[in-house]
C-alpha positions in Angstrom: 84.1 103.8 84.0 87.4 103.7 86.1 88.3 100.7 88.2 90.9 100.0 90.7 91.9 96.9 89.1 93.1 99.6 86.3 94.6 101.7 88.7 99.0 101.6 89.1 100.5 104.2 91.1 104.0 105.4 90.1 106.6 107.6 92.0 109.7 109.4 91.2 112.4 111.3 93.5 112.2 115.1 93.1 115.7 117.3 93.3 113.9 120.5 94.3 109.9 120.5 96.3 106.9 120.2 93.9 109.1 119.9 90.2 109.1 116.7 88.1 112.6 115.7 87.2 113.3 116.6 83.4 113.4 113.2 82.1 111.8 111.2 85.0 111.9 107.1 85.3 108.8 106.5 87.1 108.8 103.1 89.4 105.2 101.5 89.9 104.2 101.3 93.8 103.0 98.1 94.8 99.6 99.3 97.0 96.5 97.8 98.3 94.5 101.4 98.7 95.0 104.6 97.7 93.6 107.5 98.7 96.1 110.6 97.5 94.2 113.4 96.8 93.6 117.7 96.6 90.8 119.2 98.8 90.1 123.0 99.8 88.0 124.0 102.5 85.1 126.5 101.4 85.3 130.0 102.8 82.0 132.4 102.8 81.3 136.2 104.0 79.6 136.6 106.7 77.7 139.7 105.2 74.1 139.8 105.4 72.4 140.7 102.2 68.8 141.7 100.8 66.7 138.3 100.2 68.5 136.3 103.4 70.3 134.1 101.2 73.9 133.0 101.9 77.0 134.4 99.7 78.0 132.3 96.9 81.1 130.2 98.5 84.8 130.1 97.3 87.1 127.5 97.4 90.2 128.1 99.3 94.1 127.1 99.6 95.1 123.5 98.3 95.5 120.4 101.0 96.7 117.6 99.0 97.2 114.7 101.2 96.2 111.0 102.1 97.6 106.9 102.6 99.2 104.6 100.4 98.8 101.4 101.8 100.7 98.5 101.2 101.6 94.7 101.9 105.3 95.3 102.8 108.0 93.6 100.5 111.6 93.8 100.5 113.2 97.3 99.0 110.1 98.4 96.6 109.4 100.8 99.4 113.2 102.1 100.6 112.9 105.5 99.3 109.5 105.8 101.3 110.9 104.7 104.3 114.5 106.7 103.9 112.0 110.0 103.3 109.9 109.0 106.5 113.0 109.0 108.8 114.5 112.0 107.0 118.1 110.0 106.6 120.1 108.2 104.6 120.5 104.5 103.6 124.2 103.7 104.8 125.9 100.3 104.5 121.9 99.5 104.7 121.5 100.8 108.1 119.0 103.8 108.5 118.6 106.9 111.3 116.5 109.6 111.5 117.7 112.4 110.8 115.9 116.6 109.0 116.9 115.7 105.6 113.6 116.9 103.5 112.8 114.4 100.2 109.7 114.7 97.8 108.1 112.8 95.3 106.1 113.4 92.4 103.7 110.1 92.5 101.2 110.1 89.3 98.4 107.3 88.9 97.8 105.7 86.1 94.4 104.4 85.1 94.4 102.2 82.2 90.9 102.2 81.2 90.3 105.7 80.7 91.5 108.2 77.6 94.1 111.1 76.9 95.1 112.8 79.5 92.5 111.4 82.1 94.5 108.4 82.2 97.5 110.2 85.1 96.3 112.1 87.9 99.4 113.5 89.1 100.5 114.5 92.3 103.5 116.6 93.1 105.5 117.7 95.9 104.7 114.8 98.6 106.4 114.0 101.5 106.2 110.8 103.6 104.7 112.5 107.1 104.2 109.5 108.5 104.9 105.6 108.1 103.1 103.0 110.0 104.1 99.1 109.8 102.3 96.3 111.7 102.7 92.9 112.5 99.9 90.5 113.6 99.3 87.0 113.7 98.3 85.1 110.9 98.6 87.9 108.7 100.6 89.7 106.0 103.2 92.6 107.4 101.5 96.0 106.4 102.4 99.5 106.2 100.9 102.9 105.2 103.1 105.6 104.2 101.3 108.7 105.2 101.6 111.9 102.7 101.4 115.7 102.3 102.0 117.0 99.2 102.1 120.5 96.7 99.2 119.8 93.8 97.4 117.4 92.0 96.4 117.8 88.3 95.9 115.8 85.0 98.1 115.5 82.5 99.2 113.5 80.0 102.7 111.3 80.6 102.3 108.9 77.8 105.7 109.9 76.7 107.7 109.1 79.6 109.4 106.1 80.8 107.3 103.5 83.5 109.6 100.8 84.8 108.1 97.3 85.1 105.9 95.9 87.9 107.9 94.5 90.8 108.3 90.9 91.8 109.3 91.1 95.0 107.4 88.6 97.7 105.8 90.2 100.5 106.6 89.7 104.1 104.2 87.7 106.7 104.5 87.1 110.7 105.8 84.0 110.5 109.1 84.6 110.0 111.0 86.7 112.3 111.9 87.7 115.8 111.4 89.9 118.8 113.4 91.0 121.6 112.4 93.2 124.6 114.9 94.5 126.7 117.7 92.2 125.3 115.8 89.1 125.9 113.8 87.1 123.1 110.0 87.4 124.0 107.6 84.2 122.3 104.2 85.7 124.0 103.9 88.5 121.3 100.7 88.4 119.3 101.1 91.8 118.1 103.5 94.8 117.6 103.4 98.1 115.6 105.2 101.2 115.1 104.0 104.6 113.6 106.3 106.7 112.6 105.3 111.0 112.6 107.1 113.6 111.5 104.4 116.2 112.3 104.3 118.5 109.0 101.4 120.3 108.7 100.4 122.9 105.6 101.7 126.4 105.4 99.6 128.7 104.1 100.6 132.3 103.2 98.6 135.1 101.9 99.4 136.7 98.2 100.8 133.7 96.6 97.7 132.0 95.2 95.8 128.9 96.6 98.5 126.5 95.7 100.2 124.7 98.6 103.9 125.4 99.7 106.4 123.1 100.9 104.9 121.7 104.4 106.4 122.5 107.9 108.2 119.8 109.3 107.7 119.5 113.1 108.9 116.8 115.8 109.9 113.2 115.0 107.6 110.9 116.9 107.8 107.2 116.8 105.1 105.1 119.0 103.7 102.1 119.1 102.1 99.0 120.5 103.5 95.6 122.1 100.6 93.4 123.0 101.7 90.2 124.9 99.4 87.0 126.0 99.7 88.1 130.1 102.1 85.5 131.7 104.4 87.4 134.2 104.9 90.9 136.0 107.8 92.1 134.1 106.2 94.4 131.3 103.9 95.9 133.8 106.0 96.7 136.1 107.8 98.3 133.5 105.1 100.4 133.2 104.1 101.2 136.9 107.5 101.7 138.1 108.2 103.9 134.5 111.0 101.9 133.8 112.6 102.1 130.4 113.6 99.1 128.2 114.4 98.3 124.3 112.2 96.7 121.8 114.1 94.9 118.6 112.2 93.1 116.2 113.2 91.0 112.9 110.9 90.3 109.7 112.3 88.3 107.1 111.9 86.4 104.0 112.9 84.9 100.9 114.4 87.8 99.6 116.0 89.6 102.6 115.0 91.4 106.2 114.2 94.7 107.9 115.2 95.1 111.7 113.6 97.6 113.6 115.6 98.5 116.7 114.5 101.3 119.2 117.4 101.6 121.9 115.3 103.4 124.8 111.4 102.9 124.9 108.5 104.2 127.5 105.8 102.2 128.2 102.8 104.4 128.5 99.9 102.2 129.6 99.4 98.7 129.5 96.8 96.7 131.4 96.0 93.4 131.5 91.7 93.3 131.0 89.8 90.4 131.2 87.5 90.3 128.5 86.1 86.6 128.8 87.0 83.0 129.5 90.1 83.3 127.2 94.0 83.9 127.1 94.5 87.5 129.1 96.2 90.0 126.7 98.9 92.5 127.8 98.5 95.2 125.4 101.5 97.5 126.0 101.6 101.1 124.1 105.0 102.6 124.0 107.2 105.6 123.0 110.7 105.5 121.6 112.8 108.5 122.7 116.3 109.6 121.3 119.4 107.6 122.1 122.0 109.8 122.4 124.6 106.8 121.7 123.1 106.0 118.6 122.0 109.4 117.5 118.2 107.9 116.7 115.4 106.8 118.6 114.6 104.5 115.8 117.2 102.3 114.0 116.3 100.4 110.4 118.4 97.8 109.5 118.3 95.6 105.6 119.8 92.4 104.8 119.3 90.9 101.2 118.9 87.1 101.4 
């Protein structure tokens, strides 16, 4: 019997969509749940036939898909992230950009046999990345993924690099600014990051899936605010743009996420009870033409 205590997912950078690398180094993912997997939906003929009993059903076209998520720690996750925003780490600043990266990602399960032991997944992009920061809490992500296939085989012989060791990141340490000016209210602020792919079936080419569409870049989010003043909803009735900038650090190093030009698309502050009133503010970053990016990722190693 398989548990997830047994279970260590692994990834490796492809060079072209849906092949392992000849000699591959695989690098464990740190991960709190995993749900990466192939489905097909089930086709049937309509026909009606002698005995009214149904056709037998087939299984059609490959969807491999699903989350990896994760308790965020600093650079076990920068390929993920540099695939999300289709760029390119660069004196460890990041912009989105259309550059297309997969992975081959197998999981290992160490208490089963032979070539049950790696279900392997191949051709997966990072569709969409989500990261939020609550109070009290560790920082979290999920790295959202569409892939090629999924089958078992047998990597015994390959090379697994070691566990990381890296410390995750928590809301204590960090900062926020919203349009320029620091903000100490927040109690809560996410991003999600979508690059919109979607699967591409064609006919004549077998069930397997091909390399998936890749449609708008999207980044939203939410800013939610113990209710003290009028300034962020005014932002939203008068539809007045502003920036959000925010800082998470620790031992180890940072990650600022700066989005120049935001839209606050509702916000309202609801009385739920005798306690603190809550602004919760949902937003949408737009391109910056001066920075070529609607959403800018900045590292610093400690």
């Amino acid at each position: 019997m398989a548990d997830g205590s047994n279970f260590t997912p692994y990834f490796v950078a492809e060079t072209s969509f849906g092949v392992t690398p000849l000699t591959p180094t695989f690098t464990p993912i740190p991960f709190s749940t995993f749900t990466l997997a192939e489905s097909r939906d089930s086709i049937e003929s309509a026909n009606i036939k002698a005995g009214r009993f149904a056709s037998k059903p087939v299984l059609g076209g490959t969807q491999v898909g699903g989350d990896i998520n994760v308790d965020l720690t600093y650079g076990d996750f920068d390929p993920f992230i540099e695939a999300a925003m289709g760029g390119t780490w660069t004196a460890d600043e990041l912009k989105a950009g259309s550059l297309r990266r997969s992975f081959t990602i197998p999981g290992f399960q160490s208490d089963l046999v032979g070539a049950e032991k790696y279900r392997v997944f191949r051709g997966m992009n990072i569709n969409t990345f989500s990261l939020s920061v609550t109070t009290d809490a560790i920082i979290t992500a999920v790295f959202g993924c569409i892939g090629k296939e999924e089958k078992f085989e047998d990597l015994s012989g390959e090379t697994f690099n070691s566990a990381s060791s890296a410390a995750t990141f928590d809301s204590f340490s960090g900062s926020i600014l919203e349009g320029g000016s620091s903000i100490g209210t927040v109690t809560e602020v996410s991003i999600t990051l979508d690059n919109g792919m979607t699967r591409k079936p064609t006919i004549f080419t077998g069930k397997e899936a091909a390399e998936p569409s890749q449609g708008l870049s999207k980044v939203t989010g939410n800013l939610t605010v113990y209710f003290e003043n009028k300034t962020l909803r005014e932002k939203y009735l008068n539809s007045t743009d502003s920036s959000i900038e925010f800082t998470i650090a620790n031992s180890q190093g940072s990650y600022t996420f700066t989005m120049p030009i935001v839209t606050y698309t509702s916000g309202q502050p609801d009385i739920q009870g005798p306690d603190a009133i809550t602004l919760s503010m949902a937003f949408e970053a737009t391109f910056d033409p001066s920075e070529g990016s609607h959403l800018i990722i900045t590292r610093a190693s400690a």
